[in-house]
C-alpha positions as CSV (number, residue, x, y, z in Angstrom):
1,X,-8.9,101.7,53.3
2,X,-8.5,100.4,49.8
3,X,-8.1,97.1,49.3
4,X,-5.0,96.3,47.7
5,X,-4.8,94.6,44.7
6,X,-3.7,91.2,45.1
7,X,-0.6,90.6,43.2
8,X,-0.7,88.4,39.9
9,X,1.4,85.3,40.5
10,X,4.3,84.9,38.9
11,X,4.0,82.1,35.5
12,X,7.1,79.5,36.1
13,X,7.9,78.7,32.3
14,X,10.5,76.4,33.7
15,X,7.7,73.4,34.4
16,X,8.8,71.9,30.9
17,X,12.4,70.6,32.8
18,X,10.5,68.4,35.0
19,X,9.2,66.3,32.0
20,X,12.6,66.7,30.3
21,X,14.4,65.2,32.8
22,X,12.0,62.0,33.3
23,X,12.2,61.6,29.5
24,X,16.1,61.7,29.5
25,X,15.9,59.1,32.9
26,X,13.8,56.6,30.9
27,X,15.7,57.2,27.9
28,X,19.4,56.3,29.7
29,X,17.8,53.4,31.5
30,X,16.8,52.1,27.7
31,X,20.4,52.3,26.8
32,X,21.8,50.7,29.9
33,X,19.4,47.5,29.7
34,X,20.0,47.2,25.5
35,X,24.1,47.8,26.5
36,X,23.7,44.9,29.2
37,X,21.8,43.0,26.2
38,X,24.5,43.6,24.0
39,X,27.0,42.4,26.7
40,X,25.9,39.2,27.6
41,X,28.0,36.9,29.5
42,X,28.3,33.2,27.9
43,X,29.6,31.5,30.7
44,X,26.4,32.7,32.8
45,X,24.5,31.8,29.3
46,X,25.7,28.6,29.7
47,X,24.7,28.3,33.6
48,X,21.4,29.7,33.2
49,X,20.7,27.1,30.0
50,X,22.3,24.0,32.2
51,X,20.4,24.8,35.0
52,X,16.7,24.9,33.2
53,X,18.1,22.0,31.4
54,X,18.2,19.9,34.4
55,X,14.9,21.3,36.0
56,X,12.5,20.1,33.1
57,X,14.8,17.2,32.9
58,X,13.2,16.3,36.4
59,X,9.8,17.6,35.7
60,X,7.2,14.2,36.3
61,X,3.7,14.2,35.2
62,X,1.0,12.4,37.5
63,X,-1.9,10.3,36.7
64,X,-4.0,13.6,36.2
65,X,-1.8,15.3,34.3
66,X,-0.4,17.6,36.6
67,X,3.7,18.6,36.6
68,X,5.7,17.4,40.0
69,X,9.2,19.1,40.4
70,X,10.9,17.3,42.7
71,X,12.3,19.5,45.6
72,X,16.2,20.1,46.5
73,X,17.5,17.3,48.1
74,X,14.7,15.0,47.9
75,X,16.0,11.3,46.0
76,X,14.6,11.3,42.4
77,X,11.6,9.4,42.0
78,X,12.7,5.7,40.2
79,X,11.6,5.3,36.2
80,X,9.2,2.9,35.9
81,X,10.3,0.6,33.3
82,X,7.7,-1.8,31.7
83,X,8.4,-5.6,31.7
84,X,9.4,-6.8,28.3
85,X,6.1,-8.3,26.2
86,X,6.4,-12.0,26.1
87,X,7.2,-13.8,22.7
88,X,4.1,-14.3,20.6
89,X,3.8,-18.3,20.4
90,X,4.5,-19.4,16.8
91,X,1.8,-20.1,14.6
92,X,1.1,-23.7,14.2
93,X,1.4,-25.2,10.4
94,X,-1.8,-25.7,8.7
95,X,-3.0,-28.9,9.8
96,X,-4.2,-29.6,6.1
97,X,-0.5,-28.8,4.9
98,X,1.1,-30.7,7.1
99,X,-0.9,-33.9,6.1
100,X,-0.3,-32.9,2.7
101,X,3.4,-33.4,3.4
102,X,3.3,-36.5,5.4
103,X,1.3,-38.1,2.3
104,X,3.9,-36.8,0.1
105,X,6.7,-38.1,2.2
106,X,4.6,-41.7,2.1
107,X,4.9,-41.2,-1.9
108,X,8.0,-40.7,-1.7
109,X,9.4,-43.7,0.4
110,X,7.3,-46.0,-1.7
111,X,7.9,-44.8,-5.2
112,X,12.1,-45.5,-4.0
113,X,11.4,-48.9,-3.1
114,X,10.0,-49.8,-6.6
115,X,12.5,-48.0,-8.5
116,X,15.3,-49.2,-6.1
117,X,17.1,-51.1,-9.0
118,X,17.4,-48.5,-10.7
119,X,18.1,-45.6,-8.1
120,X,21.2,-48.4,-7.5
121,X,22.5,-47.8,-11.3
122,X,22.3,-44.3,-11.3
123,X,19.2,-43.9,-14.0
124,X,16.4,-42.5,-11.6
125,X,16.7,-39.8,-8.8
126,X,13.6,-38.7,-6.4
127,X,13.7,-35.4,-5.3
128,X,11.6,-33.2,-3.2
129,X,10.6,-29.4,-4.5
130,X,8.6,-26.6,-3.3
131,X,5.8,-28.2,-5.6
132,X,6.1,-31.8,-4.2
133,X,7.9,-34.8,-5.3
134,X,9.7,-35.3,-8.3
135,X,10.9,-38.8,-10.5
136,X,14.2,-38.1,-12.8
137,X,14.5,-41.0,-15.2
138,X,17.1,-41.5,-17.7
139,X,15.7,-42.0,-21.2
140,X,18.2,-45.1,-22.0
141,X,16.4,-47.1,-18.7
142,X,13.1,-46.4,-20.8
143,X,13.5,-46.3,-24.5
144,X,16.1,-46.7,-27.4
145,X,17.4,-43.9,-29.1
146,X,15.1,-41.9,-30.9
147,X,12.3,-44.4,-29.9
148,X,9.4,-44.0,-27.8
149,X,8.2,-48.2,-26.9
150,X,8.8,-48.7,-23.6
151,X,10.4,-52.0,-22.8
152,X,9.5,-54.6,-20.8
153,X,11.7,-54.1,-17.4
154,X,10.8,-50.3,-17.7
155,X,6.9,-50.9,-18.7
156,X,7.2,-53.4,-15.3
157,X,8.7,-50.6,-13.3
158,X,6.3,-47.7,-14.2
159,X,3.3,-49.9,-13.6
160,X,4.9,-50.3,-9.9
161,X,5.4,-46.6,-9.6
162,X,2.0,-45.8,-10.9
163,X,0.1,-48.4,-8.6
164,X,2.0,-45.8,-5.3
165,X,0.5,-42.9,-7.2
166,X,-3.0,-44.5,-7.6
167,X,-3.4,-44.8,-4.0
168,X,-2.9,-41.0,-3.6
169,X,-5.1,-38.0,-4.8
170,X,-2.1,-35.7,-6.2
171,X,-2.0,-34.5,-9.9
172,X,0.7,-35.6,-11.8
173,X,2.7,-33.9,-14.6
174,X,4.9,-36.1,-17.0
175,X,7.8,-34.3,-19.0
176,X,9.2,-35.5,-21.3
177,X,13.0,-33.9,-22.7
178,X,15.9,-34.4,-24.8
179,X,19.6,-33.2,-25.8
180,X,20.0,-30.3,-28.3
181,X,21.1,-33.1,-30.6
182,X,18.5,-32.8,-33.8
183,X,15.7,-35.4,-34.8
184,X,14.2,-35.6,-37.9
185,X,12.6,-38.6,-39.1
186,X,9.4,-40.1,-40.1
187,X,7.4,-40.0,-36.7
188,X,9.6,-37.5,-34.8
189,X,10.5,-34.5,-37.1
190,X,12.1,-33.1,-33.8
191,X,12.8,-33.3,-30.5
192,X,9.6,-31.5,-29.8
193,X,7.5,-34.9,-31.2
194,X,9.7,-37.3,-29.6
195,X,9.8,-35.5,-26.2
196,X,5.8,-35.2,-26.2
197,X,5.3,-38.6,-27.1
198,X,7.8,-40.1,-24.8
199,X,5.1,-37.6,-22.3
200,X,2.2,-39.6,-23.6
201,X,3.4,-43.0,-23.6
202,X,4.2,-43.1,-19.7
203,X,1.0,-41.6,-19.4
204,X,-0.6,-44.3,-21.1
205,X,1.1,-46.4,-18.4
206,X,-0.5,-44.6,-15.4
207,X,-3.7,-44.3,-16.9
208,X,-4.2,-48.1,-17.8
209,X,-2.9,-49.1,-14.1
210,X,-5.9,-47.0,-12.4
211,X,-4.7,-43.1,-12.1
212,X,-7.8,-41.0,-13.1
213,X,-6.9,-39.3,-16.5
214,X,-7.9,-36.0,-14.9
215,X,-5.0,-36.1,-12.4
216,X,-2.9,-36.6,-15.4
217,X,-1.0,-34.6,-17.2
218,X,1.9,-34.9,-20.5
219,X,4.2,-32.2,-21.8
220,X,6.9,-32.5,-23.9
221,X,9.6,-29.6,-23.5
222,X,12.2,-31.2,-26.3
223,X,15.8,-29.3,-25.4
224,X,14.5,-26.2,-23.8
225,X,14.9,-27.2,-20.4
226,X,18.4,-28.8,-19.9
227,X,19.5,-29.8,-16.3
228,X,23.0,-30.0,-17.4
229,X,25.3,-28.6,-20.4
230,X,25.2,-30.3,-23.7
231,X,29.0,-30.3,-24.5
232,X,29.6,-33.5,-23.1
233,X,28.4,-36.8,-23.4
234,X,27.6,-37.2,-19.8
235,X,25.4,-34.0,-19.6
236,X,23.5,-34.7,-22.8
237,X,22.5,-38.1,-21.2
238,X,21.2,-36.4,-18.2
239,X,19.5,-34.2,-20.4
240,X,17.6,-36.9,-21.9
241,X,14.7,-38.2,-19.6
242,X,11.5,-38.2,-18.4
243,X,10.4,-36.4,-15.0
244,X,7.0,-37.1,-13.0
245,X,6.5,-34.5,-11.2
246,X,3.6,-35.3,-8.0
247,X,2.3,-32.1,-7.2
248,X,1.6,-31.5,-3.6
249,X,0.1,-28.0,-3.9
250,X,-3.5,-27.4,-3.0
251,X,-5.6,-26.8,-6.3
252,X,-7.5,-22.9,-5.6
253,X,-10.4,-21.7,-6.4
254,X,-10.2,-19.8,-9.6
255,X,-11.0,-15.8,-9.2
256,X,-12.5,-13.9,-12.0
257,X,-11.1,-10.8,-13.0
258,X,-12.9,-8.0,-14.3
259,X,-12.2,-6.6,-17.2
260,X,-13.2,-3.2,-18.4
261,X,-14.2,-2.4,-22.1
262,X,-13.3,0.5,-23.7
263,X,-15.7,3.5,-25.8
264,X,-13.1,2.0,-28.5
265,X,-13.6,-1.3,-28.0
266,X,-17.3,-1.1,-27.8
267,X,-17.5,0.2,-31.7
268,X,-18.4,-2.5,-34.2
């Protein structure tokens, strides 16, 4: 018997639907989830965010770094709050300083006593400054006008007030000033001369009683430095006096500064 010929099997051209239809399935559920996207609720937005809001809020981090969440129901774990640092003690005042001031003070107390006469008529006022201690005195409890002798009861009390400074080691500045009222005679030409030598003259004073000369300075300011307005004849009279000014301030070392020179400057 021949044997048959077995029958070709039929080709299915159909097999592409199969991968058409997964590609259209994947292709809707892209559209769904981007529509759901699209569509998002903000009240649930809203829940979602409070709810990881409150769950990092929670979130504690141990000794080795690890994060601790706290469980449901479980009592948070107390914030450890440091102690508050205790207030830095001040700093003491420099002990040098502060016997600087308690000299000064001394200085002060006794340089009042000899002047008290005339701290009682209103011709000398004391008064303490950042830079120490310093002696107003009127010019009419010192000299006459436009004169520069000292007289007698003012020679007597500058010798007391320099025998207090004497016994101290402070520098002393004398000033000497005047009104805006103009000078010009022989030996003053203006108030420039008559205010320096006014200066000089107390200085003489001091020096002769036993201040060292290199504690002492003069300086005659003339009108520049008014203490009070020169339209009447009260504040022209305080204008005109002499100060001593007791420095309290610690002399410093002096720093040089460097200077450079420039290719310019270097050219003969």
């Amino acid at each position: 018997m021949a044997r048959r010929k077995r029958e070709e099997e039929h080709e299915n051209h159909e097999r592409w639907l199969v991968s058409y239809a997964d590609f259209i399935t994947l292709l809707f559920a892209f559209f769904v989830v981007m529509y759901a996207l699209s569509s998002l609720n903000e009240g649930k937005y809203r829940v979602l965010s409070d709810s990881l809001t409150n769950a990092f809020r929670n979130v504690t981090v141990n000794a080795t770094g690890q994060v601790i969440i706290p469980q449901a129901g479980l009592p948070t774990p107390p914030r450890i709050v440091s102690p508050p640092k205790p207030a830095q003690p001040q700093q003491k005042a420099d002990p040098v300083k502060q016997e600087q001031r308690e000299k000064m003070k001394n200085v002060a107390k006794d340089i009042m006593e000899a002047l008290a006469p005339l701290v009682r008529e209103g011709k000398v006022r004391v008064l303490e400054t950042s830079r120490g201690v310093t002696i107003e005195i009127a010019d009419s409890a010192l000299f006459a006008v436009g004169q520069a002798v000292l007289n007698i009861e003012s020679s007597r009390a500058l010798r007391a007030v320099a025998e207090v400074i004497a016994t101290s080691d402070f520098p002393v500045t004398i000033e000497g000033h005047t009104d805006n009222v103009p000078i010009k005679t022989a030996q003053f030409p203006s108030n420039w001369e008559l205010s320096a030598v006014r200066a000089t003259t107390v200085l003489r004073i001091f020096a002769d009683v036993g201040v060292p000369a290199d504690r002492l300075t003069a300086i005659g300011y003339g009108e520049t430095r008014p203490v009070e307005p020169n339209d009447s004849i009260e504040g022209r009279a305080r204008n005109r006096r002499v100060s001593i000014q007791i420095d309290s301030a610690l002399p410093e070392k002096p720093t040089e500064v460097p200077v450079e020179i420039t290719s310019a400057a270097k050219r003969p």
